[in-house]
C-alpha positions in Angstrom: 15.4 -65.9 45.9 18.8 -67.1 47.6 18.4 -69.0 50.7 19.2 -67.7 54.0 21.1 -69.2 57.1 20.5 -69.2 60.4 23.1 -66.5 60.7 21.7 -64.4 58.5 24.8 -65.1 55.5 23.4 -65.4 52.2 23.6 -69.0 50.6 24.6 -69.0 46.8 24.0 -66.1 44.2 20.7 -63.9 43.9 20.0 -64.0 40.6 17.0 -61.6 40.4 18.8 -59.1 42.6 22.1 -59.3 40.7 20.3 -58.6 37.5 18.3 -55.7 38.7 21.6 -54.1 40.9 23.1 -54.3 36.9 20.2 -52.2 35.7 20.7 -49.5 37.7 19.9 -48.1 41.0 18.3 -45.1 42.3 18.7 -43.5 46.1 15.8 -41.5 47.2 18.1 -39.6 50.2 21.8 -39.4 50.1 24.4 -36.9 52.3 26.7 -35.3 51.3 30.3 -37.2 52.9 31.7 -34.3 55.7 34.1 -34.7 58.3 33.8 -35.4 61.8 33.2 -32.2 63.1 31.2 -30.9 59.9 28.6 -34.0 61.2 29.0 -32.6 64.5 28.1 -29.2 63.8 25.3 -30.4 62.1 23.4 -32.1 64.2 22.8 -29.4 66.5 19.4 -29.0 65.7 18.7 -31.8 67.5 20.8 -31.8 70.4 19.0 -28.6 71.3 15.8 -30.5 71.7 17.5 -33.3 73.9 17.7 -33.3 77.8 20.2 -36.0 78.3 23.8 -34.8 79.4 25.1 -37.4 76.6 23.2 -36.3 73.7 23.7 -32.7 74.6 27.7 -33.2 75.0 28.1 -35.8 72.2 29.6 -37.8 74.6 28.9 -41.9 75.4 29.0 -42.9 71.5 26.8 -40.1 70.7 28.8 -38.0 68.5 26.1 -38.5 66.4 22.5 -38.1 68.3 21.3 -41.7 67.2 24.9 -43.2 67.5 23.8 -46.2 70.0 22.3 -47.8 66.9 24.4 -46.7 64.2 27.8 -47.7 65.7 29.9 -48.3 62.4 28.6 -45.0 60.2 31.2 -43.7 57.9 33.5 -41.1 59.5 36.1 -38.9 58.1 38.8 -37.0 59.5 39.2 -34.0 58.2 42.7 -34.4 56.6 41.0 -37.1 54.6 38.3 -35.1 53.2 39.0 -33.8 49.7 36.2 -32.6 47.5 32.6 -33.9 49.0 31.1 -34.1 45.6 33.4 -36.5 44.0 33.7 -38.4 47.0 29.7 -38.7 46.8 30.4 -40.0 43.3 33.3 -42.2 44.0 30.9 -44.1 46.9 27.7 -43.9 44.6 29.9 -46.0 41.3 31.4 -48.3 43.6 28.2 -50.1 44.7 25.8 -49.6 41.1 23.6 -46.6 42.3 23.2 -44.3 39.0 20.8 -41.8 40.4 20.7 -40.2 43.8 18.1 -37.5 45.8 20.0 -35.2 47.6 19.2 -32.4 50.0 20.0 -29.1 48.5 20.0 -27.2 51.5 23.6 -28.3 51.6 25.8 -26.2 49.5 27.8 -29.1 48.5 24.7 -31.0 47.8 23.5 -27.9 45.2 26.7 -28.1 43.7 26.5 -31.8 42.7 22.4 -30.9 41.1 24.6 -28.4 39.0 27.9 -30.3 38.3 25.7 -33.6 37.7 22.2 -33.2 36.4 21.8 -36.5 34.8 23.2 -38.3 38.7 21.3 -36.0 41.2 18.3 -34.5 41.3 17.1 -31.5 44.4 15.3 -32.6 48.0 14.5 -29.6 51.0 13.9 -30.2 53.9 11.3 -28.0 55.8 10.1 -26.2 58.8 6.2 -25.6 59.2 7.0 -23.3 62.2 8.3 -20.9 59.5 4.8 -20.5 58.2 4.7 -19.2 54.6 8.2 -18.4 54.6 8.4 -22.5 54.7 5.8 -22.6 51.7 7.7 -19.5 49.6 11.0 -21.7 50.5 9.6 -24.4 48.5 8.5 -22.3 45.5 11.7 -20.8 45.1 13.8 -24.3 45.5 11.8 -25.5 42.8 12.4 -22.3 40.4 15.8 -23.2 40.4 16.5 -26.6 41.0 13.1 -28.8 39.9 12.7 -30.3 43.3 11.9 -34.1 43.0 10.7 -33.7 47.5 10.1 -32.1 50.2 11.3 -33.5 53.3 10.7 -33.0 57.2 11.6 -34.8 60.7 9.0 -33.7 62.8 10.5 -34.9 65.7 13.8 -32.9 65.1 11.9 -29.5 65.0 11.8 -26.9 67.9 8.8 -26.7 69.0 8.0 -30.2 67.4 5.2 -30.4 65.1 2.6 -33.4 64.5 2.6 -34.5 60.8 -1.2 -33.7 61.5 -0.6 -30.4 62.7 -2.3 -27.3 60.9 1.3 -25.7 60.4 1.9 -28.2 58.0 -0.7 -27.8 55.9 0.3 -25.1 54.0 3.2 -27.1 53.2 0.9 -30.6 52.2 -1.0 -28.0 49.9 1.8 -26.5 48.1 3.0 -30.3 47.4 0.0 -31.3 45.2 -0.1 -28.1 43.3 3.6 -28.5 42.5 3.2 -32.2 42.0 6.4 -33.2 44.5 6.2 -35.6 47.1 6.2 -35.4 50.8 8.5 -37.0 52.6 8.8 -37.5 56.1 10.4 -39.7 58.9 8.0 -41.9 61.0 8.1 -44.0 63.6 10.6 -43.6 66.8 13.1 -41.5 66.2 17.0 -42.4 66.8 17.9 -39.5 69.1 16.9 -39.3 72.3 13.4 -37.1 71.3 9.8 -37.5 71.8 8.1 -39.5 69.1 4.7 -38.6 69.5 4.4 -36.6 66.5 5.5 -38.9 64.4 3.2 -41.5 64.9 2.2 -43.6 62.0 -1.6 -43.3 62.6 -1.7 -39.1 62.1 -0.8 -40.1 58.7 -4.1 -41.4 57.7 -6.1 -38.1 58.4 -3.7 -36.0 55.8 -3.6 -38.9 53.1 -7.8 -38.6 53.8 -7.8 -34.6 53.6 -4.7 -34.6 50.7 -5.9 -37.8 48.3 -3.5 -35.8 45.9 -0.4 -35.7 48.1 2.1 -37.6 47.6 3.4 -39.1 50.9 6.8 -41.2 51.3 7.5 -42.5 55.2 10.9 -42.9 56.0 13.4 -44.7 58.6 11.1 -47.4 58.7 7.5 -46.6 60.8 9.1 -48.6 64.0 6.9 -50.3 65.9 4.3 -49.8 64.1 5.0 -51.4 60.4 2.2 -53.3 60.6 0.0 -50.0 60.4 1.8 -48.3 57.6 1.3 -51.7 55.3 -2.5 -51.4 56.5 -2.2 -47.2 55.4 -1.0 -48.3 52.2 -3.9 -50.7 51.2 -6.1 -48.1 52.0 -4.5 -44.9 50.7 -3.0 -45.3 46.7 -0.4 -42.2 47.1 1.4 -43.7 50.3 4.6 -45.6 49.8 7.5 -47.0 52.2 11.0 -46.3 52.1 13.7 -48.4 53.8 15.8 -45.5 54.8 18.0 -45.7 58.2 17.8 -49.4 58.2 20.1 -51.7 57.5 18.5 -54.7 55.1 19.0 -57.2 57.5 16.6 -55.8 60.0 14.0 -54.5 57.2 10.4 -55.4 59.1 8.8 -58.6 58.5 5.8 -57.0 57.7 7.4 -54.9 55.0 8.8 -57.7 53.2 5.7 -59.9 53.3 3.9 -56.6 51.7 6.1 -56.2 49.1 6.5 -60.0 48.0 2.1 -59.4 48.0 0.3 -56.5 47.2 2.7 -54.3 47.7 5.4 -54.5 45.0 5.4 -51.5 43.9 4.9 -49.5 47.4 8.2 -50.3 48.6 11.0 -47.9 47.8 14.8 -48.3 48.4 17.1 -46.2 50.3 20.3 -46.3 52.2 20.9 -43.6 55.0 24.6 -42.5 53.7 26.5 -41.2 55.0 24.3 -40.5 58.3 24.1 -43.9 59.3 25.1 -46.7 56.9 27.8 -47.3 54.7 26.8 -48.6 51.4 29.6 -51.7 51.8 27.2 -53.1 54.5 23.9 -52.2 52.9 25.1 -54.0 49.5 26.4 -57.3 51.5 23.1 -57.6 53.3 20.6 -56.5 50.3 20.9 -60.1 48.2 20.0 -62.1 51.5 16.5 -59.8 51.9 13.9 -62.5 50.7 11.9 -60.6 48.4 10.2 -62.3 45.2 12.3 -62.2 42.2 9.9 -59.8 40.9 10.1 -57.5 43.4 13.8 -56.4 43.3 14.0 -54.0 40.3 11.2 -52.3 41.3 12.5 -51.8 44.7 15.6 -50.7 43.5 14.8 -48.6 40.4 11.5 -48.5 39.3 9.1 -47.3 42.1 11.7 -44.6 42.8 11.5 -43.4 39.2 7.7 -43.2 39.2 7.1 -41.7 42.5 9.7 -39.4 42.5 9.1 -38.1 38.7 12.7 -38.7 38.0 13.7 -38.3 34.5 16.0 -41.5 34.1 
């Protein structure tokens, strides 16, 4: 491992994290680049569920809804957009990442699963307060594009729905029989929304009623890491991914997991373009103090397994 100083700077070269970055890296959920007012636009499904004059208006830094903590996202005019796919590419080369998730409910997102089989492979994102239209949704995603996930933000939904909730059931059973993983955010979320449904502990009753599913937490399980690293002792098919935090700030309790027992629970991802450019994710990642052995795993091979990606 390198050494760390007190502020935070890496001290020498990581050797073990150099070596796996060379192998190869995989992104479990990547946006497609758009321009200011495309991400605007965008995130009006949750500014609808906020009360706050500043969330609603995009106003105070909160262009984006979560904006007070991710202050230096990427950005683009739109005179500098050109095409989004091969500027997904472009940013995916510069940094080492060979393989990337994507959500194919963007168009442009479905046209890099086309262009680019062998780089991307298909995420949706669902609703459970569609019912079986949700379920059908997923069925017909995975006719056409093989989906590697199935995503939701139960906090971002109107009405919100607890990850326990009967709605999602349907949902949780489609997963096993299709053999994708669940992914969802946990924890509190960024915007200004209630977290409640989210909390960690309404995971263990599905991973207890589903043994089959699947379940990947995302954007980090805040405050309550310590819970999700007891989950994942107790449940086999729950894993951890780093998404929407910046390396620097990763969770004690996550890093002393994976340097453990928990090697090969732990799952990279970035949060780009959303939140995080990859320049500062790849500056921070070497000074994360995992074990030697724990860095190609986090940055290739637990993706690979868990996801089913054929790479």
């Amino acid at each position: 491992m390198s050494e760390m100083a007190s502020d935070g700077s890496t001290q020498g070269i990581n050797e073990a994290f150099a070596q796996a970055l060379a192998g190869g890296v995989v992104d479990t959920a990547v946006g497609v680049p758009k321009s200011r007012e495309e991400m605007f636009a965008f995130y009006e499904f949750i500014r609808r569920g906020t009360h706050d004059s500043e969330s609603k208006e995009g106003s105070g830094g909160l262009e984006f809804p979560a904006g007070y903590m991710f202050k230096e996202a990427p950005k683009w005019e739109a005179d500098d957009m050109t095409d989004p796919v091969d500027m997904l590419c472009a940013e995916l080369e510069a940094v080492g990442i060979h393989h990337a998730i994507v959500n194919v409910d963007d168009e442009a997102a479905a046209r890099a699963v086309r262009q680019h089989p062998g780089r991307f492979s298909a995420q949706i994102n669902v609703d459970p307060n569609e019912g079986m239209d949700a379920v059908r949704r997923i069925v017909r995603f995975n006719d056409e594009f093989g989906l590697k996930a199935v995503g939701a933000f139960p906090a971002g939904l109107t009405p919100q729905v607890p990850l326990n909730d009967k709605k999602f059931y349907p949902i949780y059973a489609k997963c096993v029989e299709l053999g994708i993983p669940f992914c969802s955010t946990v924890g509190v979320p960024g915007p200004r929304i209630p977290f409640g449904v989210q909390d960690v502990a309404l995971i263990d009753e599905i991973c207890w009623f589903f043994p089959e599913l699947t379940f990947v937490m995302r954007h980090g399980a805040e405050p309550w890491a310590d819970l999700a690293v007891k989950l994942m002792l107790k449940w086999p098919n729950l894993y951890y991914s780093t998404t929407a935090f910046a390396p620097k700030y990763y969770p004690r309790e996550i890093i002393d997991y994976a340097n453990t027992r928990g090697a090969e629970k732990i799952i990279w991802s970035g949060y780009f373009p959303a939140g995080l450019s990859y320049q500062r994710i790849f500056s921070e990642l070497p000074g994360v103090p995992f074990r030697d052995h724990v860095w190609p795993k986090f940055l290739r091979e637990n993706a690979a397994r868990v996801f089913n990606l054929d790479i």
